[in-house]
N, C-alpha and C positions, 0 to 999 in steps of 0.2 A: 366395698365397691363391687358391682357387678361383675362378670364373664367379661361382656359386652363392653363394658367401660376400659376395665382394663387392657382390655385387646384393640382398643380405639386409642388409650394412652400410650400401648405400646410402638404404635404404628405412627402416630405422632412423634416420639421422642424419635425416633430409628429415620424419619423421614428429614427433622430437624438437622440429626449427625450429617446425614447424606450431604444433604446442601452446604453442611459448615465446611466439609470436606471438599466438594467440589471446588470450592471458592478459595480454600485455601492450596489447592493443587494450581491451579485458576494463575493465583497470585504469587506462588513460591516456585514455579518450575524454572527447571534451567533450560537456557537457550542457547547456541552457539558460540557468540561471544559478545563482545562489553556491553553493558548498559549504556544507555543516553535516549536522546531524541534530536530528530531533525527540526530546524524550523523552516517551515515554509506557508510561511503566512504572507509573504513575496513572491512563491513560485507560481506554477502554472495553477489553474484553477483544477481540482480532482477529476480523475478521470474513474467512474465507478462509485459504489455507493457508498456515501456518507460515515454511513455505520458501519461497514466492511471491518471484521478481527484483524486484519493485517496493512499494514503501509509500504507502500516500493515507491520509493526515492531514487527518481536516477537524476546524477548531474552530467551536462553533459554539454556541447558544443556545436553546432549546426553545421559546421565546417569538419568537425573530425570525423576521418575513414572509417574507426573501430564505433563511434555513436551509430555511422549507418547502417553497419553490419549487425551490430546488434536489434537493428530496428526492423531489418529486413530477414535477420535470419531467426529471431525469438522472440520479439512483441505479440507477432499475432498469436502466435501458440498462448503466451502469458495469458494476452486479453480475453479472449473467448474460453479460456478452461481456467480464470482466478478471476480475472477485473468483471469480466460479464456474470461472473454464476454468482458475485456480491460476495465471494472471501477475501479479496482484497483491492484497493484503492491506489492508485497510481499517479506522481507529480512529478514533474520535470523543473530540475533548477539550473537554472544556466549558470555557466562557469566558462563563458567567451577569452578564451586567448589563442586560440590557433591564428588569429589573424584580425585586419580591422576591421576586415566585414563579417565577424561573428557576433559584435557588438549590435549593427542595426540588424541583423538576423535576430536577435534574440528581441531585440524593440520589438519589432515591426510582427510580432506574434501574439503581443500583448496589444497592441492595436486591431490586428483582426479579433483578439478575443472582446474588444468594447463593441463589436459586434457580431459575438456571441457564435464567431467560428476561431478559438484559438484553436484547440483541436484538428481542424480539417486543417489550418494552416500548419501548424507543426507537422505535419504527416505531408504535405506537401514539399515542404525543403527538404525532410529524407530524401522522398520519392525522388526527385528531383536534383540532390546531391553532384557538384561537379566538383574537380579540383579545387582546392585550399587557394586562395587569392586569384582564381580566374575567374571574377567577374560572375557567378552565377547566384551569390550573395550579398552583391554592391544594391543600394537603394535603387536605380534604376528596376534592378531584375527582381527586387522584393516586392515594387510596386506591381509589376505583368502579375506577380502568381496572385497578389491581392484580385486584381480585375479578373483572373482566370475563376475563383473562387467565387466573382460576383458580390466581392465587396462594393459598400459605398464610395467611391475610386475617393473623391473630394476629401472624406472625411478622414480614410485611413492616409492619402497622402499627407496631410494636415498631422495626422498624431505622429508620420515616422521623419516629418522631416523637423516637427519642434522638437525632437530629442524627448516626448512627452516622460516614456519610460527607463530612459538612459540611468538613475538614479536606482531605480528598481532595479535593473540589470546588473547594476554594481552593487547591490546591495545582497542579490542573487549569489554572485561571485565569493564577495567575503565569506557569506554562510560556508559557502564549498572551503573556504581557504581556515576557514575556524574550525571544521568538522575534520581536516585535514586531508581533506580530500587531493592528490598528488595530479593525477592525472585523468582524462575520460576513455569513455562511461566508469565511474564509479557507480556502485546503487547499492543501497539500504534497505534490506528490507525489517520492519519494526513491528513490534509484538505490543499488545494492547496495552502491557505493564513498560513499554519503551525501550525493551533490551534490543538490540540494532544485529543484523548480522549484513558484516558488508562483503561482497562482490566487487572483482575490480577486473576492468577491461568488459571484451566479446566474448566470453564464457561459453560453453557449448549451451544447448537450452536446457540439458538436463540437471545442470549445475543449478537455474536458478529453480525448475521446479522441486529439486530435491528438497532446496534449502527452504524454497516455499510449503512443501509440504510436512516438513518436522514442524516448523515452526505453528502452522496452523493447526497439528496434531497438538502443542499444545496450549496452544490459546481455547482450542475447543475441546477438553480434557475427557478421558472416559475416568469413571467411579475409579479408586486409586484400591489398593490393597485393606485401608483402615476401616474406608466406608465398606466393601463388599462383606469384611469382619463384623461390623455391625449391624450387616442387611442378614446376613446366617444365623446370631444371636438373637434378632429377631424375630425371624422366622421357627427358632426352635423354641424360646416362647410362648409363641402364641402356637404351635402343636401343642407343647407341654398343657397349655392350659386351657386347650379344647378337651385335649384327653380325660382329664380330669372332671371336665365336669358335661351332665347331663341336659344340660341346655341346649335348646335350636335358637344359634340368629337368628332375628328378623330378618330379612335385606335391608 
């Protein structure tokens, strides 16, 4: 075999290791704590991109004081430095028991999303948060924020008053009650191999980006100790056997 050949098999093999390495750093690292996954094939529709390395799960309450505080004191930060730059993707699973009017609160969100503003709506009953059974989550005041938002009045009336999503809502609920989720805001945040590390309560914001930024360190891994070993042996290789020999590569 040539110089040339052998220095192109070498760069090959060391290239191969690289990657077997990555993927198994990739797939064997640890994470904070249990494994599992969330289901929310029920939840809110993603907020962020599809492919996004990471998942944040929050369950949560449209009626409770600590869901609003978290929404008002660390969503934004989250969303524009993780949800918006595409490392990670963000779903809301209701988990209604502060009261009755948490139930069509959580409806009546999935109704504005059949027309394709769940989102603004969700962000709306934060915004707009008043006391636990004072009437600012009763179907009456669900309907104003709909027409405030410029829904089709007729048609979202029509989904929050046939109970269309009450079924989904409960089905939302158990998820949280199987996952063991105790109280709101609980949230999850999940690694591409589904190890979960959970948060519970209004946490300060630098608790979740902390937790979000290990984790994303290692869902997106740098070369580990074994591969850099075989990128050096490489490299002293192919010196060795330039040295050696009086040949000039082509390019």
């Amino acid at each position: 075999m040539s110089v040339k050949g052998a220095l192109i098999s070498i760069l090959i093999l060391s290239i191969s290791v690289l990657l077997a390495t990555a993927h198994a750093y990739a797939d064997g690292g640890t994470n904070p704590s249990s494994s599992g996954s969330i289901d929310t094939s029920t939840s809110s529709p993603p907020e962020g991109l599809p492919g996004a390395p990471l998942t944040m799960v929050e369950f949560g309450d449209y009626q409770c004081p600590h869901c609003d505080g978290w929404f008002k004191n660390s969503y934004t930060a989250i969303k524009s430095d993780y949800i918006d730059t595409g490392k990670l993707k963000f779903y809301f699973v209701d988990i209604p028991y502060e009261g009755p009017d948490s139930l069509p609160a959580s409806e009546a969100t999935y109704c504005a999303g059949d027309q394709g503003k769940y989102w603004q709506y969700h962000d709306m009953l934060y915004e707009n948060q008043g006391p636990i059974q004072s009437g600012w989550a009763a179907p009456a005041s669900l309907k104003q924020f709909a027409s405030r938002l410029g829904l089709n009045q007729t048609s979202f009336n029509s989904c929050l008053d046939s109970g269309k999503y009450s079924g989904r809502v409960s089905h939302n609920k158990q998820i949280a009650l199987d996952d063991g989720v105790q109280g709101t805001p609980t949230f999850f945040i999940v690694g591409p191999n589904g190890t979960a590390a959970r948060i519970v309560g209004d946490q300060p914001t630098g608790v979740f980006t902390g937790a979000i930024d290990s984790m994303y360190a290692q869902a997106v891994p740098e070369f580990g100790p074994v591969a850099a070993a075989v990128l050096a042996v490489a490299l002293i290789s192919i010196t060795a056997a330039t040295a050696r020999s009086s040949l000039r590569l082509s390019p």
